[in-house]
N, C-alpha and C positions, 0 to 999 in steps of 0.2 A: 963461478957466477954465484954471487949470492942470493936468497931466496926472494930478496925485495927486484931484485933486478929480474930477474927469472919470470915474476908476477908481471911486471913492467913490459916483458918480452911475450907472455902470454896475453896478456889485455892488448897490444898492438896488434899481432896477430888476431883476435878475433874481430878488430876493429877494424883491419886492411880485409878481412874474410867477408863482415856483414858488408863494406861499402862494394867491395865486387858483388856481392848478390846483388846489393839496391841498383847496381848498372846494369846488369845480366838481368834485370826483371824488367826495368824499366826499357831495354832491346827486347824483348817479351822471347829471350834466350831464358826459357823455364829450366830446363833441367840441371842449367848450369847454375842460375838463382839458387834453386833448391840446395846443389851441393854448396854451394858457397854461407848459406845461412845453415844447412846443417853440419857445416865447420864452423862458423862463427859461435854457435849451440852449445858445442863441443868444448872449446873453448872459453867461453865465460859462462856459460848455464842462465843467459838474460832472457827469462821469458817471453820479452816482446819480441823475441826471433821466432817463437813459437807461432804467434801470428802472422809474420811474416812466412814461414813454411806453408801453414796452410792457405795463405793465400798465393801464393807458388803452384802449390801442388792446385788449384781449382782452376786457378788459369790454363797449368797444362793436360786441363780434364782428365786428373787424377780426382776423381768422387772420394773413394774409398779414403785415400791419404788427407786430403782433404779435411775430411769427416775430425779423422782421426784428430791433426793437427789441431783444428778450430776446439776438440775436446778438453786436449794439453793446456791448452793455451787459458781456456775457463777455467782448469782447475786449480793450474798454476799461479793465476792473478782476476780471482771472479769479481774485482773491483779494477781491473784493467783499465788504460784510456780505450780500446777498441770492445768493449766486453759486447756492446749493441750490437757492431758489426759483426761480430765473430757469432751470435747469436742468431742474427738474420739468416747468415750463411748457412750456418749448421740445418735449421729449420729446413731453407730451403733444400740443401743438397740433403738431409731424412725425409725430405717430401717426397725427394726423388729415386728410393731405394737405396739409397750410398749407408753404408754404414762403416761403423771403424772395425779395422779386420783385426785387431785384435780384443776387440768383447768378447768375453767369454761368454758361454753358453746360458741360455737361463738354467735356475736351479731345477726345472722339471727335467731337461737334458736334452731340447729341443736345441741343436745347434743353427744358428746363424744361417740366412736363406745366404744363398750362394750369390757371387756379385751379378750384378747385372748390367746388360748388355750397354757398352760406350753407349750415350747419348748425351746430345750437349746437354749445358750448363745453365738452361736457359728456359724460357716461356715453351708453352706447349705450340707443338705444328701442326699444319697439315701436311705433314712432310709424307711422301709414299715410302715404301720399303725398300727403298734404292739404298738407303743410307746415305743420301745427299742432306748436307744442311744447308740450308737457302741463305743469302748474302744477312738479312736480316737477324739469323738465329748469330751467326758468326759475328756481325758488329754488336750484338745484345751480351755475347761471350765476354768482349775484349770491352766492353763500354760498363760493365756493372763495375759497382765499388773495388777498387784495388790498391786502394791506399797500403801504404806498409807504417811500421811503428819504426818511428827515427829512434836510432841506438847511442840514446843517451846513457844506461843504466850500468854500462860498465866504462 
């Protein structure tokens, strides 16, 4: 197989990899999303997958992963088409204790507060300590921004 055909066979593949995420997302099938754009990642290294993780990982109230992603994805393209969005997110999910597990510590050597306990993704409740989220918290979940970035770039 030669090299041009090889490339031809990898850019298919990651193009057959992102469109199973974008259907596995849009069945709000998270975790299968998730491996699906982090195989597409894998194979072409397009940025706008980067976005598409962390919006994966927020849906499947992954905070932490999340975080992370939404980070990648500004460093990798901080003039991005989602740079706002990815920005909103971020904000919100560090308003809410999420951070990216792999920051390293500050230089005094205070290491990283430990994650903190699942709660949605979402506006504050009066929820009690049952750990019930009310119908409302759950459609504000599924209804905030979740656009993904069309994979044009490879």
């Amino acid at each position: 197989m030669s090299a041009s055909a090889a490339a031809q066979s990898k850019t298919q593949a990651a193009r057959e990899a992102a469109e199973t995420g974008r259907r596995a997302y849009n069945l709000n099938h998270w975790d299968e999303a998730i491996a699906a754009f982090e195989k597409a990642y894998q194979l072409s290294g397009d940025p706008a997958l980067l976005f598409n993780l962390a919006q994966a990982h927020r849906q499947a109230l992954h905070g932490n992963e999340a975080v992370h992603f939404y980070k990648t994805y500004l460093r990798e393209q901080p003039d991005g088409p989602n740079r706002e969005v990815a920005e909103k997110q971020l904000n919100e999910l560090q308003a809410q204790n999420w951070h990216d597990p792999f920051d390293t510590p500050d230089p005094a050597g205070k290491a990283p507060s430990p994650a903190p306990r699942a709660v949605p993704l979402g506006p504050p409740s009066n929820r009690n300590d049952t750990g019930t989220w009310s119908i409302s918290e759950i459609c504000w979940m599924r209804l905030a921004p979740t656009r993904l970035v069309p994979f044009s770039y490879f």
